[in-house]
N, C-alpha and C positions, 0 to 999 in steps of 0.2 A: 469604415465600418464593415465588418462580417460580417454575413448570413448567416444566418445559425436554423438548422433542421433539427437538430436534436438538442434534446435538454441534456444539459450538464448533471453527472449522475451523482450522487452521495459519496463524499470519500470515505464512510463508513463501513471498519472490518467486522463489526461485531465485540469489539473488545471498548465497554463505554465502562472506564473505570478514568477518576482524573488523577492526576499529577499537583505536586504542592502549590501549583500557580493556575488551578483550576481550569486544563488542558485536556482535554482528551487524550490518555494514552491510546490509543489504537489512529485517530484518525488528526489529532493536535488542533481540533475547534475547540471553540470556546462556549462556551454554554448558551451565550445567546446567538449565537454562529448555530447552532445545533437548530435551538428552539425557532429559528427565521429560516431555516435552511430552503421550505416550502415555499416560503415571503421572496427569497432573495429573486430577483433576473439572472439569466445568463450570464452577464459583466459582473455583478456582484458576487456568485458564486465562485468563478473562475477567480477572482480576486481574494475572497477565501482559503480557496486552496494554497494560492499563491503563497498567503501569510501563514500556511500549514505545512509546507515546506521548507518555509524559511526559519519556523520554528521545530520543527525535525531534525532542520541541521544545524543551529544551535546546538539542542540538547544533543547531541551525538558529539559535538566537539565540545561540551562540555565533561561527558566521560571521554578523558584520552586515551585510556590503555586500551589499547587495540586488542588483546585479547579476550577484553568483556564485549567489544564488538563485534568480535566475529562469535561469539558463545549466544549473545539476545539475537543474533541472525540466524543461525543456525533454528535456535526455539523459535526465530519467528514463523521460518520456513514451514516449519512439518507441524507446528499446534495451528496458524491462525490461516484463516484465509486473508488471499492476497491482495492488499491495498494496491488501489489507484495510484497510490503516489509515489509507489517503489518503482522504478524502471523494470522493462520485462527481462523477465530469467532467458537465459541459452538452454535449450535442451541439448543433451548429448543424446547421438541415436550411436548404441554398443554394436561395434561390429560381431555379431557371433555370426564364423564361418564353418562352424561344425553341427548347422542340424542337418539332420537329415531327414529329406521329402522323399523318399524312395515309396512310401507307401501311401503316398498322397493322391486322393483320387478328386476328381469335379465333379 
């Protein structure tokens, strides 16, 4: 068994609209998943999510064309904030070697 210090948090983006099998498209709970979310322990929520990922990647390998998957990534990116359940982004840091501090004072 784990200790656990912190509460496991909502995998809720803010997008509560459902899918024809009564899923949450933003976060893939299920309605009484939602409405216990509060009810659930630590094990139960993690468990949750677990069954929120496993249905994410379903429906993602149920649409194949790869190009409608990189097109709802791209709009997931820059309209929704960032789900829990996406693995985290790389930031690129842009090398610009042309400014110039000549006039830069402390």
């Amino acid at each position: 068994m784990q200790l656990e210090f912190f509460d496991v948090p909502s995998p809720c983006i803010g997008i509560c609209q459902l899918d024809e099998k009564g899923h949450c498209l933003g976060c893939m709970r299920s309605r009484d998943e939602r409405q216990d979310w509060k009810n659930f322990n630590n094990d139960e929520k993690q468990k949750v999510i677990k069954r929120c990922l496993q249905r994410q990647k379903r429906k993602k390998n149920k649409s194949n064309p790869k190009q409608e998957q990189i097109v709802s990534t791209s709009e997931r990116e820059t309209d929704m904030q960032p789900s829990l359940l996406d693995p985290p982004s790389k930031t690129e840091i842009a090398d610009d070697t042309d400014i110039d501090f000549s006039d830069f004072e402390l």
